[in-house]
Residue, then its C-alpha position, 0 to 999 in steps of 0.5 A: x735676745x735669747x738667740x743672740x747669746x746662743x748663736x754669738x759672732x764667729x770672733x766672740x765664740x774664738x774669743x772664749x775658752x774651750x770648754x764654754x765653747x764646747x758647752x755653747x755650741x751644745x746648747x745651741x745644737x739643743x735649742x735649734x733643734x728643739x724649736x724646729x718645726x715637725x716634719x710632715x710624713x707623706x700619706x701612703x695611700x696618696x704617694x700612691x696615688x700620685x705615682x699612679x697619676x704621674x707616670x714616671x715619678x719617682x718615688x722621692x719627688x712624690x714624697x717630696x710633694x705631698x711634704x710641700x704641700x702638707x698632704x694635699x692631693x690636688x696641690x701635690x699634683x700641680x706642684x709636681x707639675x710645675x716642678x716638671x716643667x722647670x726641671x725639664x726647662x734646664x735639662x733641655x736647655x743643658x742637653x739641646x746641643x748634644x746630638x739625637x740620632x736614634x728614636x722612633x717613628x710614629x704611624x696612626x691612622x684615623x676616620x676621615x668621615x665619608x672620604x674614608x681614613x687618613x693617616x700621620x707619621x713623625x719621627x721622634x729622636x732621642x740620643x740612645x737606643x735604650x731610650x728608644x726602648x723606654x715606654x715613656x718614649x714610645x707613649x710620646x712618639x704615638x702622643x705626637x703622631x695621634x696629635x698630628x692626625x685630629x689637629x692638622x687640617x686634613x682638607x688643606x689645600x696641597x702644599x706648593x712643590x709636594x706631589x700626592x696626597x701625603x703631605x709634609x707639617x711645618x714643625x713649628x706648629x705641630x709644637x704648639x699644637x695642645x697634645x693629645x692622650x696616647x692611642x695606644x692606652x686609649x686602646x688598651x684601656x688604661x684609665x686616664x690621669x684623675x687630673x687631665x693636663x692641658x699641655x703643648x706638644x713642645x711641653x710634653x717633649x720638655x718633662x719628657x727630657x727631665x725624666x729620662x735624661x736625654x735630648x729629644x726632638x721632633x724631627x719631621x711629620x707628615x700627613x694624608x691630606x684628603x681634598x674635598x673633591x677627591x674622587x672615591x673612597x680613600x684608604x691609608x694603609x698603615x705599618x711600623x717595624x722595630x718598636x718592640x711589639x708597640x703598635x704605634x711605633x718602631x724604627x721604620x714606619x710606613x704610610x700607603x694611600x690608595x683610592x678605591x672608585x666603584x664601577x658601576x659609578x663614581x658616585x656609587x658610595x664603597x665600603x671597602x671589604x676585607x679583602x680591600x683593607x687586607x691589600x692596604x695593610x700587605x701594601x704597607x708592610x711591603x713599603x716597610x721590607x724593601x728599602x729602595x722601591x717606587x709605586x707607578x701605574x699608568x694613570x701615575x704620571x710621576x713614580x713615588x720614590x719611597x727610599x728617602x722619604x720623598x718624591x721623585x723630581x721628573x727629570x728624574x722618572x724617565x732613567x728608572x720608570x721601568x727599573x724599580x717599580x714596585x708594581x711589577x716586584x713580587x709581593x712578599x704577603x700576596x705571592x705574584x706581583x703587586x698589580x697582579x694581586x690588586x687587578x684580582x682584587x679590584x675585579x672581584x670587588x668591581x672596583x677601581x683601585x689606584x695607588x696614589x701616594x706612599x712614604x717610608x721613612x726610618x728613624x736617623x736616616x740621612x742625618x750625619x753623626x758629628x765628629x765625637x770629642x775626646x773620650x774626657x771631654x765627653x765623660x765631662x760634658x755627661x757629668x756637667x748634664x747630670 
């Protein structure tokens, strides 16, 4: 009742003079604020930790959640978590028709038990180069690109239509594969979050979106797939240019896949020397300086077309096979040509080495810039996204 005199209808309050007026809202201002309940102030050394859990929180939403949560680290966290996945939802549903034609490409390699190694590339889109750039970002691409790696079957039988071993992943399921921890910290030995998250490819993309304020997409992946009755040791030659020294990612990315066969047997196991794994890595980086090449050898019926990230349809073969070939180019890193330095190589480790397969893929190629609208519909659109 008490309440009801200090907080009288609109008209009542009209209805009274001026100065009972005035004295009845200062009374009210007084009591409501005299009533409010104490305002809970954040925990300094757990703001701390949340931020140090929590890449990319800002300082703000952390307050935020140790307030909601009245200082209770556990709680914080997945109220962070759950606050994330929201915003994210809205944001990549705002921004999902806004074109995203910079970005990464991610590249990792991998063991691959006695058949030697094998190897992942994705592209990962985003709307602006300064995105590209965000360590954020970067830390997603090479998520995506490691997930693609352990989670693929890499003993799948080969997709219908796809020619050598580099074999392209529907992206549907990529999405909904459970994302892995990034390689890159993994190598550098940054120490993992105090409370793991158990999140999809897609989800990680979505937080990723609410942080940095800009579409993203996963546009392609592709992997090494390694037959159980593949012949010799195999070798996937990794390389990425373009990332800003990141080890994972760049603005091309390139995979080359050779197989290494002992002379004195096909069943004799090779260890492939450092000589060997030095010629997959100069291999690779070559894919990476020459935009427009192929790879034949002789036992290689069809040449790779490398320059869209493709193969070469046979009808195709026969009006360039001896115009563009990678093994008769000069080896930028080797000095001679490629099937120069690998015939030296092969003979001085008594080996057989064959390359049967290569990609090279660079972020945005092939895809078509929209026509822009005018310069204030588009300053509108932004202001409605932010």
């Amino acid at each position: 009742m008490f309440r009801s005199l200090l907080s009288p209808s609109p008209s009542a309050l009209r209805a009274l003079p001026s100065s009972r007026r005035l004295l009845l809202r200062h009374a009210t201002i007084t009591t409501s604020y005299s009533i409010s309940p104490e305002t809970v102030k954040p925990n300094i050394k757990l703001l701390a930790e949340i931020r140090k859990t929590v890449e990319g929180i800002s300082m703000m939403k952390a307050k935020e959640a140790l307030i909601q949560t009245n200082n209770d680290l556990e709680k914080a966290l997945e109220w962070v978590r759950e606050d994330e996945a929201k915003t994210g939802i809205k944001k990549a549903e705002k921004l999902k028709d806004r074109q995203a034609l910079e970005g990464l490409v991610g590249v990792v390699v991998g063991q691959a038990g006695d058949h030697g190694n094998r190897g992942a590339i994705v592209e990962v889109n985003c709307e602006t180069d300064f995105v590209s750039r965000n360590d954020l970002f970067k830390g997603l691409v090479s998520q995506i690109a490691s997930t693609a790696l352990l989670v693929v079957d890499g003993s799948a039988a080969k997709p219908a239509g796809q020619q050598g071993l580099v074999h392209e992943v529907a992206i549907a399921d990529l999405l909904q594969a459970p994302i892995l921890p990034d390689p890159n910290s993994a190598a550098a030995g940054t120490e993992a979050a105090a409370t793991p998250e158990i999140a999809t490819v897609q989800e990680s993309i979505t937080k990723i979106i609410a942080k940095l304020g800009e579409n993203i997409s996963l546009r392609r992946c592709a992997v090494v797939n390694i037959p159980e009755d593949q012949r010799g040791v195999v070798l996937t030659g990794s390389a990425t240019h373009g990332g800003d020294n990141h080890p994972y990612a760049g603005k091309m990315g390139a995979l080359s896949v050779i197989t290494l066969v002992s002379k004195q047997g096909g069943s004799k196991k090779v260890v492939p020397s450092k000589a060997v794994t030095t010629l997959s890595r100069q291999l690779t980086r070559h894919l990476i300086a020459s935009p427009s090449i192929a790879i034949h050898q002789e036992d290689c019926k069809i040449p790779l077309e490398v320059s869209n990230g493709g193969h070469a349809p046979p009808e195709e073969v026969d009006a360039w096979l001896d115009e563009r070939v990678l093994m008769r180019q000069p080896f930028v890193f080797g000095g001679g040509k490629v099937e120069q330095v690998i015939a030296k190589i092969a003979k001085e480790e008594g080996l057989r080495i064959k390359v049967v397969d290569a990609l090279r893929w660079e972020r945005g190629e092939g895809m078509v810039k929209a026509e822009t609208v005018d310069f204030a519909e588009e300053v509108r659109r932004q202001i409605e996204n932010k």
